[in-house]
PyMOL commands that place a pseudoatom at each C-alpha (Angstrom):
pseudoatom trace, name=CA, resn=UNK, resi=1, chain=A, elem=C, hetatm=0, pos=[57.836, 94.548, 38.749]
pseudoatom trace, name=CA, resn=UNK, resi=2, chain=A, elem=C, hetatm=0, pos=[56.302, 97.595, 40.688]
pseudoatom trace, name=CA, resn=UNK, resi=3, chain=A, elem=C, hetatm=0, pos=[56.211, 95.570, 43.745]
pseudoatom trace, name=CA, resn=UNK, resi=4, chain=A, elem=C, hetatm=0, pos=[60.028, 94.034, 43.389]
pseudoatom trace, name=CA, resn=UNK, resi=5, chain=A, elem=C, hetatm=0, pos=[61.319, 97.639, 42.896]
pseudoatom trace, name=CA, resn=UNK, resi=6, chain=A, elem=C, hetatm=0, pos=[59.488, 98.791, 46.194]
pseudoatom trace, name=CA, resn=UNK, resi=7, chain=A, elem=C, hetatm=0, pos=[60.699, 95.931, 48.107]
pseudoatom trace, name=CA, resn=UNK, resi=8, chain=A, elem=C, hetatm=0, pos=[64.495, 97.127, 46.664]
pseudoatom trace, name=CA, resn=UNK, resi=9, chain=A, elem=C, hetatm=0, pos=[63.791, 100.475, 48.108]
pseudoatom trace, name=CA, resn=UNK, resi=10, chain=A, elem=C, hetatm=0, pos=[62.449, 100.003, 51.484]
pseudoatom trace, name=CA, resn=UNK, resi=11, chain=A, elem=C, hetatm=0, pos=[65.241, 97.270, 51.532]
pseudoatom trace, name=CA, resn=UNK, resi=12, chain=A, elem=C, hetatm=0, pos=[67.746, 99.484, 50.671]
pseudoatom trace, name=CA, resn=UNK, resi=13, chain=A, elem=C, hetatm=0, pos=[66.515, 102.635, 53.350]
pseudoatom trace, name=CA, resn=UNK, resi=14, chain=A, elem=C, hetatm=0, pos=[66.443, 100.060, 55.570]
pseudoatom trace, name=CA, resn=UNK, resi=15, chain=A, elem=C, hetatm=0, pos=[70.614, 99.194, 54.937]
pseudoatom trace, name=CA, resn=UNK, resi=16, chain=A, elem=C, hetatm=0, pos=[71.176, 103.336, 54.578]
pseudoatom trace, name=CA, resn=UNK, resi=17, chain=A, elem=C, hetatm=0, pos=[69.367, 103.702, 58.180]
pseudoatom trace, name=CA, resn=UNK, resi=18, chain=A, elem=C, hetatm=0, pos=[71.053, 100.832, 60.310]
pseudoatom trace, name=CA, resn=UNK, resi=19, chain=A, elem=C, hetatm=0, pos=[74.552, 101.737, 59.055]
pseudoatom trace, name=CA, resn=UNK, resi=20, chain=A, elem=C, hetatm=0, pos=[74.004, 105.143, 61.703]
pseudoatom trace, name=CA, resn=UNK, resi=21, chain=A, elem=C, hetatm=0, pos=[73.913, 102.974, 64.806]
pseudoatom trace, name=CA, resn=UNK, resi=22, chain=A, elem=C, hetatm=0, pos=[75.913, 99.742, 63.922]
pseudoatom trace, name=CA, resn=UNK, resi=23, chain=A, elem=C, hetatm=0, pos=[79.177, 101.349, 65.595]
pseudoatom trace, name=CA, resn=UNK, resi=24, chain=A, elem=C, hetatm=0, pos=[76.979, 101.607, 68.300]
pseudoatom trace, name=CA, resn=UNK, resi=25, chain=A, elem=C, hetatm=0, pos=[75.249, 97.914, 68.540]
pseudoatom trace, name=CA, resn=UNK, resi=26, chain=A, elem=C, hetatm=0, pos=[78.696, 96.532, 68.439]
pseudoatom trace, name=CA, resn=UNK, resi=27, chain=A, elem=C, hetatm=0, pos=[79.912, 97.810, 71.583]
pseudoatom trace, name=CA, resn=UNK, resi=28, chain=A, elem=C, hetatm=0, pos=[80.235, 96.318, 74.548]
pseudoatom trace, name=CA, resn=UNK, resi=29, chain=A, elem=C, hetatm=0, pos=[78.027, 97.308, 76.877]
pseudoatom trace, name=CA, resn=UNK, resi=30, chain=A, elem=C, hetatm=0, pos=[80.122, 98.246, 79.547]
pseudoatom trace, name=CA, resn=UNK, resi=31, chain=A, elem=C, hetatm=0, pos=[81.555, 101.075, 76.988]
pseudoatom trace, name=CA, resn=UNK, resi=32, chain=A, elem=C, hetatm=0, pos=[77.677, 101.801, 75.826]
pseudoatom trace, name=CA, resn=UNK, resi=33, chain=A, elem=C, hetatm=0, pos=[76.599, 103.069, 79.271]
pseudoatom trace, name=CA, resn=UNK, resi=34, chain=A, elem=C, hetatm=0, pos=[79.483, 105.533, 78.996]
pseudoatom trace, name=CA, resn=UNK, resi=35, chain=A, elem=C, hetatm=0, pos=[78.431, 106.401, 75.416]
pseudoatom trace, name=CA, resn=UNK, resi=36, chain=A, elem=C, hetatm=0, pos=[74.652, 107.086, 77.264]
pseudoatom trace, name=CA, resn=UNK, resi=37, chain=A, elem=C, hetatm=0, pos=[76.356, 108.802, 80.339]
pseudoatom trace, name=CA, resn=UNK, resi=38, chain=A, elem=C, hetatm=0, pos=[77.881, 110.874, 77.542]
pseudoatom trace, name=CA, resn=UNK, resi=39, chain=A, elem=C, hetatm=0, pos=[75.147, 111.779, 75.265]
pseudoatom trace, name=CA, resn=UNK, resi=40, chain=A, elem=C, hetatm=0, pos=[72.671, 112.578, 78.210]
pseudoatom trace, name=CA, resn=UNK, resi=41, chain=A, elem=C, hetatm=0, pos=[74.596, 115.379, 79.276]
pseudoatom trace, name=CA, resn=UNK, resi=42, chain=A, elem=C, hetatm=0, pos=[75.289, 116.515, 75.804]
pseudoatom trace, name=CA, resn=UNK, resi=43, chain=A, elem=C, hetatm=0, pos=[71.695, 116.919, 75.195]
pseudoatom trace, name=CA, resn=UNK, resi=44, chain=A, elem=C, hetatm=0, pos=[70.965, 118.556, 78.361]
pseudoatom trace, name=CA, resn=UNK, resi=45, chain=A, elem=C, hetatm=0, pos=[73.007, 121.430, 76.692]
pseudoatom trace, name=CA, resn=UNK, resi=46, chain=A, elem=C, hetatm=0, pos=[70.646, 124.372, 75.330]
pseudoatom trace, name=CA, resn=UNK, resi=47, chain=A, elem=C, hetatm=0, pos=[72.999, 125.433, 72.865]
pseudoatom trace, name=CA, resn=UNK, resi=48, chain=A, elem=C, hetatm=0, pos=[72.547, 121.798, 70.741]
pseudoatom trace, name=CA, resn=UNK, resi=49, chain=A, elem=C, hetatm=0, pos=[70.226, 121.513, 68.334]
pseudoatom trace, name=CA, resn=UNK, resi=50, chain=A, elem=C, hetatm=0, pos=[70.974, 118.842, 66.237]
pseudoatom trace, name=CA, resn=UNK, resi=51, chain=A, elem=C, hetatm=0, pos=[70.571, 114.408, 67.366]
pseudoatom trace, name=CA, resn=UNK, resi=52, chain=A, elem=C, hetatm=0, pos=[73.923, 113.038, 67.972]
pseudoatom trace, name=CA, resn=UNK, resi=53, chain=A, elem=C, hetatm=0, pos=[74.983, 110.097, 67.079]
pseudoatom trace, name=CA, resn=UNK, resi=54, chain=A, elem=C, hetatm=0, pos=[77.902, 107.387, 68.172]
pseudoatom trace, name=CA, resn=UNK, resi=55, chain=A, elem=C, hetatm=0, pos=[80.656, 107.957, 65.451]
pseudoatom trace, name=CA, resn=UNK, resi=56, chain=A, elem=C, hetatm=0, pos=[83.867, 105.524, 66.135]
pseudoatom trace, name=CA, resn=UNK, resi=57, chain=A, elem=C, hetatm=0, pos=[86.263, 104.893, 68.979]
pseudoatom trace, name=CA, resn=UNK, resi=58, chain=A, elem=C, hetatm=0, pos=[89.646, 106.026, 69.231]
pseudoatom trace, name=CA, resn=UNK, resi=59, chain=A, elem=C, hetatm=0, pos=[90.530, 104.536, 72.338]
pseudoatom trace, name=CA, resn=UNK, resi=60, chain=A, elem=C, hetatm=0, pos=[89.560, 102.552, 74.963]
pseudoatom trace, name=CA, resn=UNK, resi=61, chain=A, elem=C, hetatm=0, pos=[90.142, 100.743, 78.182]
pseudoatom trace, name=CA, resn=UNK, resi=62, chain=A, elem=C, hetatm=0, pos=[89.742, 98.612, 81.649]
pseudoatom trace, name=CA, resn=UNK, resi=63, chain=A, elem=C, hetatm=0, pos=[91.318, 97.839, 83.959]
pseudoatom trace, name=CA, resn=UNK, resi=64, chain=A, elem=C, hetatm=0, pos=[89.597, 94.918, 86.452]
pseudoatom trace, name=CA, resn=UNK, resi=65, chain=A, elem=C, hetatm=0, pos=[90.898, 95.340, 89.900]
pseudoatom trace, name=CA, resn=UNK, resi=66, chain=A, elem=C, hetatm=0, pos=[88.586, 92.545, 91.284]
pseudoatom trace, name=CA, resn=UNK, resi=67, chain=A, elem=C, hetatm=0, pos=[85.356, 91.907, 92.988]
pseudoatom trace, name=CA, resn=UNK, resi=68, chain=A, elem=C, hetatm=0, pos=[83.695, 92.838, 90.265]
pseudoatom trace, name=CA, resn=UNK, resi=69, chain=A, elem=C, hetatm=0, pos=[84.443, 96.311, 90.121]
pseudoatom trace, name=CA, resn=UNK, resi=70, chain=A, elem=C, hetatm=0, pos=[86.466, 97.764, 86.807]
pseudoatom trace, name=CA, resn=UNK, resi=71, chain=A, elem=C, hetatm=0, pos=[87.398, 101.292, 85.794]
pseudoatom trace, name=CA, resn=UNK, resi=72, chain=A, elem=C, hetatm=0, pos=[86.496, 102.309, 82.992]
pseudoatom trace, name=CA, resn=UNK, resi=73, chain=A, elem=C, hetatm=0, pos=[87.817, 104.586, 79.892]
pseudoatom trace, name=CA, resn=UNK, resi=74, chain=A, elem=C, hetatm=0, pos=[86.786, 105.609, 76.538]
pseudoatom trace, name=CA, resn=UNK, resi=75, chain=A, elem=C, hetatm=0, pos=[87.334, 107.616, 73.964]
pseudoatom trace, name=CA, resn=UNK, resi=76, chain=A, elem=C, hetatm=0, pos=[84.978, 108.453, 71.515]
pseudoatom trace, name=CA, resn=UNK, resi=77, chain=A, elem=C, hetatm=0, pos=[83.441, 110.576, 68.533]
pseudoatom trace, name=CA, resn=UNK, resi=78, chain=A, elem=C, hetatm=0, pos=[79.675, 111.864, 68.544]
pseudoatom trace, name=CA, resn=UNK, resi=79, chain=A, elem=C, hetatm=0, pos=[78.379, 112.901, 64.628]
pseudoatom trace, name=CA, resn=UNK, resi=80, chain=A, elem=C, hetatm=0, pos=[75.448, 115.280, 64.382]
pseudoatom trace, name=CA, resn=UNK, resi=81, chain=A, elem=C, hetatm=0, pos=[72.465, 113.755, 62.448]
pseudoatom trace, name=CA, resn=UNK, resi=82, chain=A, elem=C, hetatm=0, pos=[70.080, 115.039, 60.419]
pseudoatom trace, name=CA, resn=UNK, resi=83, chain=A, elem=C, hetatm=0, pos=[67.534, 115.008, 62.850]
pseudoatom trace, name=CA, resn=UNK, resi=84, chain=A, elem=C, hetatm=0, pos=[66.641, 117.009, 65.918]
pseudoatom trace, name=CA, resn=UNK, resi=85, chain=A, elem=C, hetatm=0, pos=[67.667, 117.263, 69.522]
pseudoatom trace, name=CA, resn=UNK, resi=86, chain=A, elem=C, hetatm=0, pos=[65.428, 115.276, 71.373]
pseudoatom trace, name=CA, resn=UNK, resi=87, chain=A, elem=C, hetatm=0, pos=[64.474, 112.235, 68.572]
pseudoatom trace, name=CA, resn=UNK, resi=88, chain=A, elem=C, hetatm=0, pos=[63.654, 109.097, 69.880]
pseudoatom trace, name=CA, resn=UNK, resi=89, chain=A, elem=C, hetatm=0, pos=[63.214, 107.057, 66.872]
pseudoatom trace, name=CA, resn=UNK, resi=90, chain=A, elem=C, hetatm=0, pos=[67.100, 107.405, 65.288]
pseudoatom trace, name=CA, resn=UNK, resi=91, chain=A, elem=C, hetatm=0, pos=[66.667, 104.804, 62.952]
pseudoatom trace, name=CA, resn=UNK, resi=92, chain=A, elem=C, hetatm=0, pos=[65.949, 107.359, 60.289]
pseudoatom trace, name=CA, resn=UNK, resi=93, chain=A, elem=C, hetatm=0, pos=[68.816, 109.552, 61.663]
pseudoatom trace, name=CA, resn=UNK, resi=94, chain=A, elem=C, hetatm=0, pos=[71.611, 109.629, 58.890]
pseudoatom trace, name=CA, resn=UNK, resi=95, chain=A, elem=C, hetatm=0, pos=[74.940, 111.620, 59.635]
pseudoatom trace, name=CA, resn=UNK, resi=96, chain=A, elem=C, hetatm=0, pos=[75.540, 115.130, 58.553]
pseudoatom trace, name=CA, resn=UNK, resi=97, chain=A, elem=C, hetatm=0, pos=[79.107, 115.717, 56.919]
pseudoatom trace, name=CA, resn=UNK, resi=98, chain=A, elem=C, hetatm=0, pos=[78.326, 119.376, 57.340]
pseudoatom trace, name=CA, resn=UNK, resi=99, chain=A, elem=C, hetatm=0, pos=[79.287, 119.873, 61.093]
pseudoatom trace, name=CA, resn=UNK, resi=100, chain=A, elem=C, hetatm=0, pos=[82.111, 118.969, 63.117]
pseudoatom trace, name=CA, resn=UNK, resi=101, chain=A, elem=C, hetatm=0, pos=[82.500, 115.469, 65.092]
pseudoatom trace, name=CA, resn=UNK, resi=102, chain=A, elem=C, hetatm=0, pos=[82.822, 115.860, 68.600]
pseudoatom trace, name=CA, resn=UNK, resi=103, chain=A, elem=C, hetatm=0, pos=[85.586, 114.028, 70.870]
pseudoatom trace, name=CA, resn=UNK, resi=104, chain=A, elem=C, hetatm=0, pos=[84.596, 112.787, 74.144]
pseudoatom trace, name=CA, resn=UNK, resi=105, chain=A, elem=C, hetatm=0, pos=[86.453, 111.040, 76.739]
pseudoatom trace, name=CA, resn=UNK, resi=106, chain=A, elem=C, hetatm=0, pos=[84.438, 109.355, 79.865]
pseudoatom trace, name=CA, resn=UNK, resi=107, chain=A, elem=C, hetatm=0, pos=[85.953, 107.641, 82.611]
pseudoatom trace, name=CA, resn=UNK, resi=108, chain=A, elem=C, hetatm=0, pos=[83.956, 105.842, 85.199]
pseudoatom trace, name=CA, resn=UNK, resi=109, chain=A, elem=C, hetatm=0, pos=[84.154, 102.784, 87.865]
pseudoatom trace, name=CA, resn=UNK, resi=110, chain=A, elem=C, hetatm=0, pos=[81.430, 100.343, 87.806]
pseudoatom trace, name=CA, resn=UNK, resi=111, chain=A, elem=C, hetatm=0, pos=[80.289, 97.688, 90.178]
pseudoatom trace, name=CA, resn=UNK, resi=112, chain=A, elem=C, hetatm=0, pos=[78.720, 94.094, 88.942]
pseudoatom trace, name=CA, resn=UNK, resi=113, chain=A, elem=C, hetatm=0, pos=[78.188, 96.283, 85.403]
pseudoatom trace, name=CA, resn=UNK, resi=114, chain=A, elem=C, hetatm=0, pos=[76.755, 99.227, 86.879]
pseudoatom trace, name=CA, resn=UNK, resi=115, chain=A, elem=C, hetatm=0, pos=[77.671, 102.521, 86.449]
pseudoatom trace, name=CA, resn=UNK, resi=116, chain=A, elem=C, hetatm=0, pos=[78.477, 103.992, 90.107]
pseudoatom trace, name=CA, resn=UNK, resi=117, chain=A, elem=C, hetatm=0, pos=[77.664, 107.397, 91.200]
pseudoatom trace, name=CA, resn=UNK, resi=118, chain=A, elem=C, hetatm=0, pos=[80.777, 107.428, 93.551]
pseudoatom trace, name=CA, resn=UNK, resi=119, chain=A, elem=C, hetatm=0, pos=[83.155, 108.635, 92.114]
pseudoatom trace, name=CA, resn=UNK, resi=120, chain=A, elem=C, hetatm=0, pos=[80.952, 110.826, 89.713]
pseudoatom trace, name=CA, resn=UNK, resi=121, chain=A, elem=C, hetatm=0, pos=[81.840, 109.362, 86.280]
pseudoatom trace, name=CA, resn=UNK, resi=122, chain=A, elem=C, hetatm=0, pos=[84.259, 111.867, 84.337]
pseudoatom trace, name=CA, resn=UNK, resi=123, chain=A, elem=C, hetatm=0, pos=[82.752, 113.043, 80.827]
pseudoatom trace, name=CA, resn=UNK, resi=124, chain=A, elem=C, hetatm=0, pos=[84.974, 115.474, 78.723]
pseudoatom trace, name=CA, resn=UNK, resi=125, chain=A, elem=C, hetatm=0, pos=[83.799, 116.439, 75.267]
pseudoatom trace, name=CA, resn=UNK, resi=126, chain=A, elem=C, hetatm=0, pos=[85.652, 118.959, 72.796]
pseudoatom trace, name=CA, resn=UNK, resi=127, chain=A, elem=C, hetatm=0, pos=[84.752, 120.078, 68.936]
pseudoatom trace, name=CA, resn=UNK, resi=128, chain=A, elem=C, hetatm=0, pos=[87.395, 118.539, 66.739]
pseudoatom trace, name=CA, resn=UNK, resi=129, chain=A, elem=C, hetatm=0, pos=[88.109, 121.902, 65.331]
pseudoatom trace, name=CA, resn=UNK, resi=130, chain=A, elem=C, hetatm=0, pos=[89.569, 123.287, 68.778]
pseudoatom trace, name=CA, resn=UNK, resi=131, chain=A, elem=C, hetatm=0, pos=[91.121, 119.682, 69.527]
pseudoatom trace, name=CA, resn=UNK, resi=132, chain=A, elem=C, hetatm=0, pos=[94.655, 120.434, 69.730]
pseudoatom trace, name=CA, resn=UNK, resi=133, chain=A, elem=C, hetatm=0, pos=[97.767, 118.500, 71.124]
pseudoatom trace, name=CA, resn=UNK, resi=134, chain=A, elem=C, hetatm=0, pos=[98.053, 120.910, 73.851]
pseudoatom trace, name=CA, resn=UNK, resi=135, chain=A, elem=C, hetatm=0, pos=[94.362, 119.924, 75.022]
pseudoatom trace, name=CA, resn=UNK, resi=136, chain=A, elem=C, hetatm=0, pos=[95.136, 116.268, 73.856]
pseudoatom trace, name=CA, resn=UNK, resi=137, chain=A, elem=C, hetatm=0, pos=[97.882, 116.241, 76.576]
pseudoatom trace, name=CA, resn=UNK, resi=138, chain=A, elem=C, hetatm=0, pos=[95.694, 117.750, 79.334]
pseudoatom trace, name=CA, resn=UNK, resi=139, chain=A, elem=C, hetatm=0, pos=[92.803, 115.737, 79.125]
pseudoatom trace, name=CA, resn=UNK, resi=140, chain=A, elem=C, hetatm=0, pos=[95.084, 112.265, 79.443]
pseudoatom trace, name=CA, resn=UNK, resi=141, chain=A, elem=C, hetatm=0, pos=[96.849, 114.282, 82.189]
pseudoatom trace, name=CA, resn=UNK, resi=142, chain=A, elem=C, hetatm=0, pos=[93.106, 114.946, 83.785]
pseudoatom trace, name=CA, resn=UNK, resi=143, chain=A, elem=C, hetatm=0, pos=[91.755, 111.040, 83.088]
pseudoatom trace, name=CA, resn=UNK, resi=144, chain=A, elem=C, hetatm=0, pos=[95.135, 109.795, 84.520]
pseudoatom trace, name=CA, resn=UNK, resi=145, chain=A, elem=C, hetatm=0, pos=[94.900, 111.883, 87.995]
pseudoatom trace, name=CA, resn=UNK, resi=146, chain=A, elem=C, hetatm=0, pos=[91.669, 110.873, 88.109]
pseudoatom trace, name=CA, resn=UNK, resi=147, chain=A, elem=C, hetatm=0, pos=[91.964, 106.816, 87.556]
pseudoatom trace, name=CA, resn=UNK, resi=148, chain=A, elem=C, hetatm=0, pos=[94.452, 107.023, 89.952]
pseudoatom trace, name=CA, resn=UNK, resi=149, chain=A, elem=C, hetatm=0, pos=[92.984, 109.232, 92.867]
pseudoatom trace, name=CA, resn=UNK, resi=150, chain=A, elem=C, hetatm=0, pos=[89.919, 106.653, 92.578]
pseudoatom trace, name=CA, resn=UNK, resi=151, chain=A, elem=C, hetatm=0, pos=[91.994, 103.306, 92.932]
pseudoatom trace, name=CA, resn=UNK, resi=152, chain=A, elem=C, hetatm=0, pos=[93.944, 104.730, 95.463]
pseudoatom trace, name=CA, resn=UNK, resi=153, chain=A, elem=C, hetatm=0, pos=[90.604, 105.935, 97.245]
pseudoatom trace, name=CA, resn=UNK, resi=154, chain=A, elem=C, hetatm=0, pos=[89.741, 101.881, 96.458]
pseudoatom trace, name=CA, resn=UNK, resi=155, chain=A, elem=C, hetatm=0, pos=[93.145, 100.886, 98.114]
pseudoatom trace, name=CA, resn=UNK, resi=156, chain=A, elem=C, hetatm=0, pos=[92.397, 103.009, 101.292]
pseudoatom trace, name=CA, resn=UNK, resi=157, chain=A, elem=C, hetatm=0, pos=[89.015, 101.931, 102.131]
pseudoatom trace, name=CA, resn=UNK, resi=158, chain=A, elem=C, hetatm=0, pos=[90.396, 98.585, 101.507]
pseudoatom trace, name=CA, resn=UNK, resi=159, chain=A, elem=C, hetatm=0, pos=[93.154, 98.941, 104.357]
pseudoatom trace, name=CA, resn=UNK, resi=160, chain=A, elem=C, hetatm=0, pos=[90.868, 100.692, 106.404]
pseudoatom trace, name=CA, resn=UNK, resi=161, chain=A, elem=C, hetatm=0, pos=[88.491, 97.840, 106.147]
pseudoatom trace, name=CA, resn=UNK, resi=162, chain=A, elem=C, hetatm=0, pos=[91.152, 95.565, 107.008]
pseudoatom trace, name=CA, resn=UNK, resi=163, chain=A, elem=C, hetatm=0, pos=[92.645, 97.647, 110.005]
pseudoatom trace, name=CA, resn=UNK, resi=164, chain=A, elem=C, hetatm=0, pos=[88.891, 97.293, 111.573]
pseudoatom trace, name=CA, resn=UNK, resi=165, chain=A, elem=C, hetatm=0, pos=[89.238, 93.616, 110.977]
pseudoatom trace, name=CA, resn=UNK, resi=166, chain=A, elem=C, hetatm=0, pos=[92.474, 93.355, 112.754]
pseudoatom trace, name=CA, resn=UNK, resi=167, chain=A, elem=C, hetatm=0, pos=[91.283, 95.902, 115.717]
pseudoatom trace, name=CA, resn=UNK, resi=168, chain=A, elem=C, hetatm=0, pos=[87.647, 93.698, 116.116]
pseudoatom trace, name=CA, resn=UNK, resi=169, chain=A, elem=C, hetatm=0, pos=[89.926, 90.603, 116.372]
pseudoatom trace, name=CA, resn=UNK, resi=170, chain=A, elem=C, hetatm=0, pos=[92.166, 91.932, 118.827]
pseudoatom trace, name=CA, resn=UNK, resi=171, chain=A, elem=C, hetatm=0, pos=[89.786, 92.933, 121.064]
pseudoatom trace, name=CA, resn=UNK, resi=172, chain=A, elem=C, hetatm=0, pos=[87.686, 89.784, 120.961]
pseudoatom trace, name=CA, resn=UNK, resi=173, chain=A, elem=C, hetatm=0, pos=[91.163, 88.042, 121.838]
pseudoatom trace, name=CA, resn=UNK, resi=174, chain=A, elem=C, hetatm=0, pos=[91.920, 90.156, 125.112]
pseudoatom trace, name=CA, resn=UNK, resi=175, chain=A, elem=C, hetatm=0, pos=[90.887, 88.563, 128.455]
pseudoatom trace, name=CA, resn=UNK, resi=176, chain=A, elem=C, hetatm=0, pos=[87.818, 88.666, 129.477]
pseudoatom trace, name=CA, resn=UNK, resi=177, chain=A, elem=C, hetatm=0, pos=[86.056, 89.021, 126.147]
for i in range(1, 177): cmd.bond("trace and resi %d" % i, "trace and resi %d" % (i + 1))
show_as sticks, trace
zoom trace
């Protein structure tokens, strides 16, 4: 009997723990490695103490140009755990309801599924508490500009690829080439 109601306990810690990163396991992973992108600068930050989790999304998007290259946004909400900044075990890591979630928005362009470093991915994070519709409206005006300075940057090195194409086949075609 002992032995039964052990097994229901560690079973049942077991259940508690997983439920902290299953929003997290069911991503995809092209939205994970923004999620990563995301929480490695957040812990780089002095002022955080406290292990941060993958909450929910609230948002998110692609959009597949071709040649295997997408753009990439989503938007997000890191909980604090219970554990501290730096834990690498998180399986033990339930959420706090004590402190406030944080919203994040990341926009990046990968290539064959990884993350590139040109242009620098875009990571925006805000406490809920000072998340107002005035700061709402910015940030989709900021990810906008930016999605669309990078596929027009795409579109241009594109043509001028092209234009070198034409030029190299022009010359090859004059006389005496």
């Amino acid at each position: 009997m002992a032995a039964a109601l052990l097994w229901l306990l560690a079973a049942g810690t077991l259940l508690v723990s997983a439920g902290a990163n299953e929003a997290y396991d069911l991503l995809h992973e092209t939205y994970k490695k923004g999620v990563d992108l995301t929480l490695e600068q957040l812990n780089s930050h002095v002022g955080i103490n406290h292990h941060f989790l993958f909450f929910k999304s609230l948002s998110k998007s692609d959009i597949q140009p071709g040649f295997d290259v997408a753009y990439i946004y989503h938007n997000f909400v890191l909980k604090a755990t219970k554990c501290s900044k730096g834990t690498v075990d998180t399986s033990n890591c339930p959420f706090r309801n004590d402190r406030p979630l944080i919203d994040c928005a990341v926009c990046y362009k990968t290539y064959n599924g990884v993350v590139e470093a040109t242009p620098k991915p875009y990571i925006h994070c805000i406490q809920r508490p000072a998340l107002t519709e005035v700061s709402t409206q910015y940030l989709l005006y900021a990810l906008e500009s930016y999605s669309n300075l990078v596929i027009l940057n795409d579109l241009l090195l594109g043509l001028m690829k092209a234009c070198v194409v034409v030029v190299v086949v022009v010359v090859c075609l004059l006389p005496g080439h």
